[in-house]
Backbone as a printed PyTorch tensor [residue, N CA C, xyz], in Angstrom:
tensor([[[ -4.9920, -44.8220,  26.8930],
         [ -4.2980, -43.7010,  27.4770],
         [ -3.1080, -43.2810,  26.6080]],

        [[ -2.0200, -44.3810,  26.5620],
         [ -1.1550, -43.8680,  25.2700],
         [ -1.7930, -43.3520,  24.0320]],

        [[ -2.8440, -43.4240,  23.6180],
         [ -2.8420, -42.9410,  22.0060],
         [ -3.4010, -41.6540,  22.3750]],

        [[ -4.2360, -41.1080,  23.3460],
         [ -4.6410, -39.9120,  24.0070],
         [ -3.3740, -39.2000,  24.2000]],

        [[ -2.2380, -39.5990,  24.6700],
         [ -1.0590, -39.0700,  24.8610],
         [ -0.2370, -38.4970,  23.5580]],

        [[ -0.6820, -39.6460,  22.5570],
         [  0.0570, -39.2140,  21.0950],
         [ -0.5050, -38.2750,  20.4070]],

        [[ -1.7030, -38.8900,  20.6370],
         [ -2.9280, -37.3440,  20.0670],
         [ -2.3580, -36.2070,  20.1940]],

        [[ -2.1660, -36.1560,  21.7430],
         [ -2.1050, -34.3450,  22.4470],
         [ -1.0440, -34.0030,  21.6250]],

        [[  0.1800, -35.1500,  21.5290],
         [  1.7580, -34.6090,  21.2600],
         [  1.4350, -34.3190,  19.6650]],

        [[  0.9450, -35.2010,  18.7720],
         [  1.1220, -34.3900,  17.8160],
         [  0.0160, -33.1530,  17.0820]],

        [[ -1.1000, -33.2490,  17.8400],
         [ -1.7760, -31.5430,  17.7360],
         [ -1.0830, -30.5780,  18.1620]],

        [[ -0.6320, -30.5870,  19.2350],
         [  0.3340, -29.5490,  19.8250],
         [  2.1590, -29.2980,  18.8150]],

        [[  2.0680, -30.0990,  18.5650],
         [  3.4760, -30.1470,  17.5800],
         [  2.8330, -29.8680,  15.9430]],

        [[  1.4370, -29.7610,  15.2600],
         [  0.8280, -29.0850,  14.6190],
         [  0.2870, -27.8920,  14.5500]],

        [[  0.1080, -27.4850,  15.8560],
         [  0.2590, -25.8700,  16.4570],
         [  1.2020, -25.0930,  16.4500]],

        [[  1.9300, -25.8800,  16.5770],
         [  3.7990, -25.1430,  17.0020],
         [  3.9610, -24.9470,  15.5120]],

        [[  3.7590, -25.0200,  14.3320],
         [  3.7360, -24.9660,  13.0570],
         [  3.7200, -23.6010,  12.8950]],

        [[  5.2740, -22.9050,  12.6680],
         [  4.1940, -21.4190,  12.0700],
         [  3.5210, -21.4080,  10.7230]],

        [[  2.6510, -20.4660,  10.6980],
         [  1.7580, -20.2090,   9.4460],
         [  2.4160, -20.4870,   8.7270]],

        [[  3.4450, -19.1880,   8.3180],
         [  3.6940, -19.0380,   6.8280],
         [  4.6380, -19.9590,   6.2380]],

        [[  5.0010, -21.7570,   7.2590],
         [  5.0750, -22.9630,   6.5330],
         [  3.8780, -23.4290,   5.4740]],

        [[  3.3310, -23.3460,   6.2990],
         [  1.3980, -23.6180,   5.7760],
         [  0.7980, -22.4950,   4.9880]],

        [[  1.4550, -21.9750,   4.5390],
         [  1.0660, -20.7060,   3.2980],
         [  1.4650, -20.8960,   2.0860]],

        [[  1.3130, -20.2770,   1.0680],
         [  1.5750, -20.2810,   0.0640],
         [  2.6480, -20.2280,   0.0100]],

        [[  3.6620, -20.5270,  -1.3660],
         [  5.2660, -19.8170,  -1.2330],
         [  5.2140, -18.7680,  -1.6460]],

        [[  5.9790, -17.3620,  -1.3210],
         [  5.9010, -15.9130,  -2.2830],
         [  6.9730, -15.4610,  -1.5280]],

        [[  7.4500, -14.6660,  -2.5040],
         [  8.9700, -14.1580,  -2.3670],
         [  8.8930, -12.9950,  -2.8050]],

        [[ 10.0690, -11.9010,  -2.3070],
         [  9.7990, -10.5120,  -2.6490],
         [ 11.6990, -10.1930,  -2.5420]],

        [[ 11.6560,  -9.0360,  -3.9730],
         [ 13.0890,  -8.2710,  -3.8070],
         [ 13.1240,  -7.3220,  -3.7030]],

        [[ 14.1880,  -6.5380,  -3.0840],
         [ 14.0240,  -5.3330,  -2.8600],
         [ 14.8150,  -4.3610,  -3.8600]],

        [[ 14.5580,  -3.5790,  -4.6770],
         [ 14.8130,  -2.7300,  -5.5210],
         [ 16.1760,  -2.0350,  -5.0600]],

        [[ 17.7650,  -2.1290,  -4.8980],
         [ 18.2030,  -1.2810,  -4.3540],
         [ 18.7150,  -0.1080,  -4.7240]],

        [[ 19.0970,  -0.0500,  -6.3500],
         [ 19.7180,   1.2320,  -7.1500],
         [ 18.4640,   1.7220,  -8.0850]],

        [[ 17.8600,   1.4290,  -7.7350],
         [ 16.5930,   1.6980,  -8.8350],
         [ 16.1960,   3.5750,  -8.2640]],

        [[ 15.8560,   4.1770,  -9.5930],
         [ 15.7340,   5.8360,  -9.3810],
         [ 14.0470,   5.6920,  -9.6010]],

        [[ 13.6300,   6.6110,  -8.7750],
         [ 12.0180,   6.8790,  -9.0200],
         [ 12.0470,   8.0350,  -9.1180]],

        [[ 11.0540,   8.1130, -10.1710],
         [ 10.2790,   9.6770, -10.2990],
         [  9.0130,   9.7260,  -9.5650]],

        [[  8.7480,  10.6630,  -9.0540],
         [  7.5000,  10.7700,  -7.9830],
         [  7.0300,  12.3180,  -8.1920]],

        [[  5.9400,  12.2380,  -8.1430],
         [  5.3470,  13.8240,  -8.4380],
         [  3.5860,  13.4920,  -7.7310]],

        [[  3.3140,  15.1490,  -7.5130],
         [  2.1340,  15.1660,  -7.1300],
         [  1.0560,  16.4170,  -7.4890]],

        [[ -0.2280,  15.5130,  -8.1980],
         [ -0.8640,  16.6630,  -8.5090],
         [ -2.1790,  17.0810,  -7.8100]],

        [[ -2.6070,  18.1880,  -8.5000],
         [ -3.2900,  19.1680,  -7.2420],
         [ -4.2320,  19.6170,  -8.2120]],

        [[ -4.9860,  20.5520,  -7.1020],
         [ -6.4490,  21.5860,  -8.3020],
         [ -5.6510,  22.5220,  -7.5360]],

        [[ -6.2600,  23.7600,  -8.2900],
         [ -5.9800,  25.0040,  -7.7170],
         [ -6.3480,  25.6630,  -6.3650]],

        [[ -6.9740,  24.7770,  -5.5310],
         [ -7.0630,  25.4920,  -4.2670],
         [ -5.8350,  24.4430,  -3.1870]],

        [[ -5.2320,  23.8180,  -3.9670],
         [ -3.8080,  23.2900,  -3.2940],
         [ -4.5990,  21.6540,  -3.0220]],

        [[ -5.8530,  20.7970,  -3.3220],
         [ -6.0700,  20.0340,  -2.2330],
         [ -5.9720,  19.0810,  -3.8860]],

        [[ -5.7350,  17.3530,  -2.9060],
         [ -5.1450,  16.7940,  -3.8060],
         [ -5.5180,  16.2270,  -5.1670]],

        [[ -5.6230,  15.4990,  -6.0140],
         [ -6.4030,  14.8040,  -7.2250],
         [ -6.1890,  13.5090,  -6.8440]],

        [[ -7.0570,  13.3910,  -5.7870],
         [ -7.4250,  11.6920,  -4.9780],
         [ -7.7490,  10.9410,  -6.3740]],

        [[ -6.9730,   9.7510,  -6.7640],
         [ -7.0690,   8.4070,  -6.7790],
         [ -7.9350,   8.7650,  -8.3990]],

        [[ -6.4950,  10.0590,  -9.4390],
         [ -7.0300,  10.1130, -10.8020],
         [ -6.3330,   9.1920, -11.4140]],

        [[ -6.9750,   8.7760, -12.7260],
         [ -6.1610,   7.8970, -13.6840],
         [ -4.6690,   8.5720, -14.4850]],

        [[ -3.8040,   7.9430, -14.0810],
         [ -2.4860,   8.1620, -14.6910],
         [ -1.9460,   7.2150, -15.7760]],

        [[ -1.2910,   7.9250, -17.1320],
         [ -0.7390,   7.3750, -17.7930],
         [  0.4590,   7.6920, -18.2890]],

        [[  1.4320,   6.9580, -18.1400],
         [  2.9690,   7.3970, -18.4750],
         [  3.4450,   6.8590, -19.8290]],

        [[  3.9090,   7.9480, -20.6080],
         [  4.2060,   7.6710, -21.7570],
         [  5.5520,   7.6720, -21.6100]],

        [[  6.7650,   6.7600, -22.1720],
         [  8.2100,   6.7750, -22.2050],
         [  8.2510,   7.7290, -23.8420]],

        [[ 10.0740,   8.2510, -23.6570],
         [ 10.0160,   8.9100, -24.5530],
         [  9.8090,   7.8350, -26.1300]],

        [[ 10.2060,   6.7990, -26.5110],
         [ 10.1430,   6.1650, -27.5750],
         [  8.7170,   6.1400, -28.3320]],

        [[  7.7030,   6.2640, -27.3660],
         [  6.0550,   5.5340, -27.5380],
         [  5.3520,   6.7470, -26.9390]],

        [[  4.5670,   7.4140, -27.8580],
         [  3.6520,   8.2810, -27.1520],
         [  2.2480,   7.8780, -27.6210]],

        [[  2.1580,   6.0890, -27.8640],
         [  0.8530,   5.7630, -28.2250],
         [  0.8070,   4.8730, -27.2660]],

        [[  1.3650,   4.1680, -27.1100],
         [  1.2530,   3.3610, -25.7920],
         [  1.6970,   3.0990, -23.9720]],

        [[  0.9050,   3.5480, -23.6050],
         [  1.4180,   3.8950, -22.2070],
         [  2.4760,   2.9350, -21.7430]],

        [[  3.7310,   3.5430, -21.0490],
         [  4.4180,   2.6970, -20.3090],
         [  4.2340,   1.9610, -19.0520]],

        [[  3.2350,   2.6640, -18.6080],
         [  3.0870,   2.3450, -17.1990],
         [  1.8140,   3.0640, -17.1460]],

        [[  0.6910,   2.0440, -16.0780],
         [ -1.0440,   3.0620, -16.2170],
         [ -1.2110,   2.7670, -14.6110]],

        [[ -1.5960,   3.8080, -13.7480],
         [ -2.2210,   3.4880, -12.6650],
         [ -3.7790,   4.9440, -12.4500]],

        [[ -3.4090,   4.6930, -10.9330],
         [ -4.2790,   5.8230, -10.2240],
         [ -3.5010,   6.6770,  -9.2160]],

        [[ -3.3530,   7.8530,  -8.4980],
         [ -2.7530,   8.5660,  -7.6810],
         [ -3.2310,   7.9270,  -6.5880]],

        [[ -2.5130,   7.9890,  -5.3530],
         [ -3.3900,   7.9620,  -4.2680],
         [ -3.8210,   9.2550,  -3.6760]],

        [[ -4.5080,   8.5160,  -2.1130],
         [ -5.4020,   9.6170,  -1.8340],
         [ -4.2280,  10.9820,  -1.6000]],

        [[ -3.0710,  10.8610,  -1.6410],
         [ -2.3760,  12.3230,  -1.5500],
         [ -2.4350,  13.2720,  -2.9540]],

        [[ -2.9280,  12.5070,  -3.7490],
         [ -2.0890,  12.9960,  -5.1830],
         [ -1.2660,  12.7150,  -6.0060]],

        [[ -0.2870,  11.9800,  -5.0540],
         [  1.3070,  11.0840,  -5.7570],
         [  1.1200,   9.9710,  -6.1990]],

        [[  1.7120,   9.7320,  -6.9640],
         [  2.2970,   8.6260,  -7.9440],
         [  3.5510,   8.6650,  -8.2760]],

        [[  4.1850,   7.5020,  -8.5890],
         [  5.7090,   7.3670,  -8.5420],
         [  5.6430,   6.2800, -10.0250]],

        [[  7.0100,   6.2750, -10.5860],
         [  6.8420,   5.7220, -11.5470],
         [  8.6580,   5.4700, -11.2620]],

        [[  9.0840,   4.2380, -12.0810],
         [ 10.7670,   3.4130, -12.3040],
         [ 11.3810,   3.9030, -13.7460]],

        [[ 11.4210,   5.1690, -14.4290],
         [ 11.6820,   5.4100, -15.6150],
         [ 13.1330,   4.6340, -16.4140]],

        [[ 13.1290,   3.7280, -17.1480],
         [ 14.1310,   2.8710, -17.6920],
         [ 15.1640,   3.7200, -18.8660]],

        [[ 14.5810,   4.7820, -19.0510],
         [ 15.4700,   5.5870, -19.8510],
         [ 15.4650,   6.7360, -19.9620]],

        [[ 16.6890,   7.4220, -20.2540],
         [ 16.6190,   9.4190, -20.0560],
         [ 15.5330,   9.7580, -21.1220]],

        [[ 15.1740,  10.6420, -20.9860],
         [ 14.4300,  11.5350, -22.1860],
         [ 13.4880,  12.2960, -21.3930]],

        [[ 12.2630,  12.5330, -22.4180],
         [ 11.5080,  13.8050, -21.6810],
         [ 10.5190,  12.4420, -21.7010]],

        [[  9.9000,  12.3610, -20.7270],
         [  8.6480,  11.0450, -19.8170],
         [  7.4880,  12.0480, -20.0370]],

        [[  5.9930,  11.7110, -21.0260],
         [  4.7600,  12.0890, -20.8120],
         [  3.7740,  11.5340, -19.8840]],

        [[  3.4800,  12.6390, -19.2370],
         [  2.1720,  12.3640, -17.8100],
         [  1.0090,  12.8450, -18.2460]],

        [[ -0.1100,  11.8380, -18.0720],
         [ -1.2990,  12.2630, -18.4840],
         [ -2.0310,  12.0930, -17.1270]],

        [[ -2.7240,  13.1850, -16.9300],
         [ -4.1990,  12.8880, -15.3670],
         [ -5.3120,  13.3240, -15.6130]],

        [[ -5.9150,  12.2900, -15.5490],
         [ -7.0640,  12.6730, -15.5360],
         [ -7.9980,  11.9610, -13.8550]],

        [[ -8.7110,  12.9310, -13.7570],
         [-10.0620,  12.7390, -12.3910],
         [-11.2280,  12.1860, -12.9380]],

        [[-11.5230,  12.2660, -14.0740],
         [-12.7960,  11.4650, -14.3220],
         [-13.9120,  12.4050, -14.1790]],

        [[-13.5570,  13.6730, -13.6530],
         [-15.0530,  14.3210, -13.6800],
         [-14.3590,  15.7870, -14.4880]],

        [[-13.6150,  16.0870, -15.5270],
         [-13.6660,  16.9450, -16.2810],
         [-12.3400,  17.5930, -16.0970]],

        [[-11.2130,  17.5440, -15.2830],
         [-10.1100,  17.8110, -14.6710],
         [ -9.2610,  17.1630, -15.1750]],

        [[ -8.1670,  17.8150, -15.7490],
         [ -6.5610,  16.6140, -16.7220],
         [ -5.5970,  17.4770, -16.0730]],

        [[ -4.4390,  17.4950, -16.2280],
         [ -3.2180,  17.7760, -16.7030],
         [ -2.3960,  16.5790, -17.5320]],

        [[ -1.5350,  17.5400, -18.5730],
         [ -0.5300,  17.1840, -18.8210],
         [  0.9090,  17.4050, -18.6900]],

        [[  1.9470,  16.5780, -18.5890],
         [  3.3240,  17.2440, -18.3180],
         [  4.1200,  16.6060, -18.9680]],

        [[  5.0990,  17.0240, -18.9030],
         [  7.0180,  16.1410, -19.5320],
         [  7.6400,  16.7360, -18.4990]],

        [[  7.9730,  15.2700, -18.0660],
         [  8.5210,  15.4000, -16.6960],
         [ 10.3500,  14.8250, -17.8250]],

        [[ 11.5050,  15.5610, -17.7860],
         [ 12.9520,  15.3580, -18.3910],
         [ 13.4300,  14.4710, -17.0500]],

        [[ 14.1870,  13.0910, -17.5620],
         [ 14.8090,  12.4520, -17.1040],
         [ 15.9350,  12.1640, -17.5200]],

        [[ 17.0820,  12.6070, -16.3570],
         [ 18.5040,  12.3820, -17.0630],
         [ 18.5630,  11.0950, -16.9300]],

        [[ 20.0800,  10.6020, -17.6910],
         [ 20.4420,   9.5730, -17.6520],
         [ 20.7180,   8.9120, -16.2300]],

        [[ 21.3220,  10.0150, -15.3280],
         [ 21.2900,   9.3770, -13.8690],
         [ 20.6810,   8.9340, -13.0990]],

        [[ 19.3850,   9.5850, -13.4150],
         [ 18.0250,   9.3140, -12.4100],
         [ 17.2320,   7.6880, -13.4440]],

        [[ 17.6830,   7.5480, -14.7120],
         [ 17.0530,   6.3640, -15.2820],
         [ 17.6170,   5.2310, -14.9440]],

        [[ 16.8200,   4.0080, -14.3840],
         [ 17.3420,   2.6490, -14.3040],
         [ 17.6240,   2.2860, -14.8830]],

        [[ 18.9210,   1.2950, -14.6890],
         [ 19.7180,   0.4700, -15.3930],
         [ 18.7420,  -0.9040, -15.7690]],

        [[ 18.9920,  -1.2180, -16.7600],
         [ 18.6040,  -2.5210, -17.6030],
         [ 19.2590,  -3.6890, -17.7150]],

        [[ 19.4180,  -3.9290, -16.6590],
         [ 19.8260,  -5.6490, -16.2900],
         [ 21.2320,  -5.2020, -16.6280]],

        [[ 21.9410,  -4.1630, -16.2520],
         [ 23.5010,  -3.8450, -16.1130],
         [ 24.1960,  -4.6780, -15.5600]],

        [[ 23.5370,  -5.2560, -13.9310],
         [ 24.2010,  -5.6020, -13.0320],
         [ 23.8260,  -7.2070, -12.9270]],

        [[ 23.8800,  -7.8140, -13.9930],
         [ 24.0520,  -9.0610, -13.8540],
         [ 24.7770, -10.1320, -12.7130]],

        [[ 25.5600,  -9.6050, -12.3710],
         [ 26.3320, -10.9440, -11.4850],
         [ 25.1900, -10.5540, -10.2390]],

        [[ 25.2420,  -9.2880,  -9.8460],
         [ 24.7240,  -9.0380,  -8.2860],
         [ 23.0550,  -9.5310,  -8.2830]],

        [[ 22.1400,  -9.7060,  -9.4840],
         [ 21.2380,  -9.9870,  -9.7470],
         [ 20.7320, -11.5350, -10.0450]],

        [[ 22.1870, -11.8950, -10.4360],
         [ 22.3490, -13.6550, -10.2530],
         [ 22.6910, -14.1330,  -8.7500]],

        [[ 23.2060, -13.0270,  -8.0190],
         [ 23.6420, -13.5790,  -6.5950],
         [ 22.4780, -13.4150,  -5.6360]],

        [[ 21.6070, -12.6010,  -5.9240],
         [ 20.1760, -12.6530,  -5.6270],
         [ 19.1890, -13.4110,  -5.7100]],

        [[ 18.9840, -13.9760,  -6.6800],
         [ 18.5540, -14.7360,  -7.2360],
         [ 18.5220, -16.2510,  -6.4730]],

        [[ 20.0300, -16.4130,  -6.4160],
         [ 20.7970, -17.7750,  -5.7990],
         [ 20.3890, -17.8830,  -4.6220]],

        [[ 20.6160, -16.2900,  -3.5250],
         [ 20.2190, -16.7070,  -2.5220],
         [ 18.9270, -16.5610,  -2.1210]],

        [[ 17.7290, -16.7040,  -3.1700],
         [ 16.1860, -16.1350,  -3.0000],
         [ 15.9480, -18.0210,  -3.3780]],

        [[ 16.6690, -18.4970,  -4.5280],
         [ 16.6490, -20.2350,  -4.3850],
         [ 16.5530, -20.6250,  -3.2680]],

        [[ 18.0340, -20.6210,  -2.8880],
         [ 18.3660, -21.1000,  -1.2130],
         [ 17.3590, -21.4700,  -0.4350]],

        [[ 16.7470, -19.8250,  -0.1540],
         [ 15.6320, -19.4450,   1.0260],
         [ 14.3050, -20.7360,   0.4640]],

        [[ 13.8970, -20.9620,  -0.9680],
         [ 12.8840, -21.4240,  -1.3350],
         [ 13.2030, -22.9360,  -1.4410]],

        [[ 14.4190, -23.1440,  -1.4850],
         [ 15.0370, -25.0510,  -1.2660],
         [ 14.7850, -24.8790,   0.2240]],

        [[ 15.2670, -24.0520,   1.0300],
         [ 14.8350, -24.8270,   2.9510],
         [ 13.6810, -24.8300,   2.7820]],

        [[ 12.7190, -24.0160,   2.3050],
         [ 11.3390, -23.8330,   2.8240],
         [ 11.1910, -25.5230,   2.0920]],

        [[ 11.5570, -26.2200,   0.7470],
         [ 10.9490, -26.7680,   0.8700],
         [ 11.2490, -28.0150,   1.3300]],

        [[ 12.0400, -27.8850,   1.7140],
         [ 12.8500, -28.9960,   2.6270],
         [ 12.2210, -29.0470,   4.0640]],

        [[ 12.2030, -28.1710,   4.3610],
         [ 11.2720, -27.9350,   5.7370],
         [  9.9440, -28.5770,   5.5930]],

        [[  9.0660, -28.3470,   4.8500],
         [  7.6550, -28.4810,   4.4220],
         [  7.9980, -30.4070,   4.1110]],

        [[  9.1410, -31.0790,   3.4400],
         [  8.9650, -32.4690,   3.1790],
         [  9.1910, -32.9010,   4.4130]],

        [[ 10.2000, -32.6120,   5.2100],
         [ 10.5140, -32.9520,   6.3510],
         [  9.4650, -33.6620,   7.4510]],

        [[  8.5960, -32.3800,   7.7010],
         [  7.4540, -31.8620,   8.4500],
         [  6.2070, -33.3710,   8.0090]],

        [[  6.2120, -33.0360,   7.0980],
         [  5.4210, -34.7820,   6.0090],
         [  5.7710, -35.8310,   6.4790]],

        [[  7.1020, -36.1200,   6.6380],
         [  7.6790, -36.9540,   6.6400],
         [  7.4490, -37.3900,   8.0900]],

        [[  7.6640, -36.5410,   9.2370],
         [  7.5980, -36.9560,  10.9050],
         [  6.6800, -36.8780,  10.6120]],

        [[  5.2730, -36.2570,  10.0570],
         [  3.8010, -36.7010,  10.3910],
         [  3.3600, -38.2030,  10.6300]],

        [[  3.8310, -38.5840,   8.6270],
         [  3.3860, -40.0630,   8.1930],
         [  4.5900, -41.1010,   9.3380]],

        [[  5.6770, -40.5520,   9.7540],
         [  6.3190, -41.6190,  10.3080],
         [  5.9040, -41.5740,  11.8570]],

        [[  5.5310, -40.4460,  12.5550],
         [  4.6600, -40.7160,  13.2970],
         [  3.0730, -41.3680,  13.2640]],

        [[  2.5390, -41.1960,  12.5500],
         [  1.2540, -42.0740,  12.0990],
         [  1.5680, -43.5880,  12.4760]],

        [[  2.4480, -44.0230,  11.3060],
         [  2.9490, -45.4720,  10.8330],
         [  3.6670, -46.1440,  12.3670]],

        [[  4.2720, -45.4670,  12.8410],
         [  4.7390, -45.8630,  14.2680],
         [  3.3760, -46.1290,  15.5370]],

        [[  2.4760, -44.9750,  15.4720],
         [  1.5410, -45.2050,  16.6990],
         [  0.5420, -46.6190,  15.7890]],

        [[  0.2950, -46.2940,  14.2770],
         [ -0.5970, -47.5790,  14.0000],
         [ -0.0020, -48.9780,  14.1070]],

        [[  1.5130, -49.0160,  13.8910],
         [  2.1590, -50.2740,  14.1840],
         [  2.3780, -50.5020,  16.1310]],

        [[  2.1800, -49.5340,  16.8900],
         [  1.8810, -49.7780,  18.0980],
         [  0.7240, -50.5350,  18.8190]],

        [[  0.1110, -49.8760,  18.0480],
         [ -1.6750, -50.1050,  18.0540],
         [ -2.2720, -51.5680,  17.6350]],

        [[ -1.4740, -52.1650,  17.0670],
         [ -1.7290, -53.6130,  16.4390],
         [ -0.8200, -55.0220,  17.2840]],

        [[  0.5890, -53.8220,  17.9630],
         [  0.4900, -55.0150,  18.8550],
         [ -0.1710, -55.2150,  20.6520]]])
């Protein structure tokens, strides 16, 4: 009857587990001074260029794309431009349909390049933090398992 009792307590205290202990670790930041360029293209009867291939050329490199995606289904695409100048847009649909553009980016609207060092180290520190409890939590959790184990099997023997 007791080990039926220990059973229940620790399945139920393995339930009580939220997931995303038992998940992978992944971490995310949030962009806060960062400038986007965003644009959207079209055919001529106004409707959108669903999900064409885009390629962004920065002004330094007009051989190698800075950045390559697809539009979505609106048309838009957004891009993080790292420096002023005139930015080349290439679209293409894949079935015979392009544009090209130079989209001019001032210096204001271009992101800064690791300017903000301290506030990016204080981020950082507290994105550690968050990832030392998690894993402190996760040894912990180990730890009452096996010391619950080791306790009901040393029960069990006398």
């Amino acid at each position: 009857m007791n080990r039926l009792i220990i059973w229940i307590l620790v399945m139920t205290g393995l339930m009580a587990v939220p997931a995303n202990i038992i998940a992978h670790g992944t971490d995310y930041r949030v962009t806060e001074e960062s400038s986007v360029v965003a644009a959207e293209f079209f055919y001529s009867d106004q409707s959108p260029m669903r999900y064409a291939e885009v390629l962004i050329f920065s002004p330094e490199n007009d051989e190698v794309e800075f950045q390559n995606g697809r539009t979505d289904r609106n048309g838009r695409f957004a891009f993080c431009p790292q420096k002023p100048g005139k930015w080349h847009v290439k679209v293409n649909d894949g079935m015979g349909h392009a544009i090209s553009a130079d989209i001019e980016v001032s210096a204001a609207k271009a992101q800064k390049d690791n300017t903000d060092n301290k506030s990016e180290n204080q981020r950082s520190m507290v994105a550690g933090a968050s990832k030392l409890m998690k894993i402190a939590l996760g040894l912990s959790l180990l730890t009452n398992i096996f010391l619950g184990m080791y306790l009901w099997q040393r029960r069990r023997e006398e």
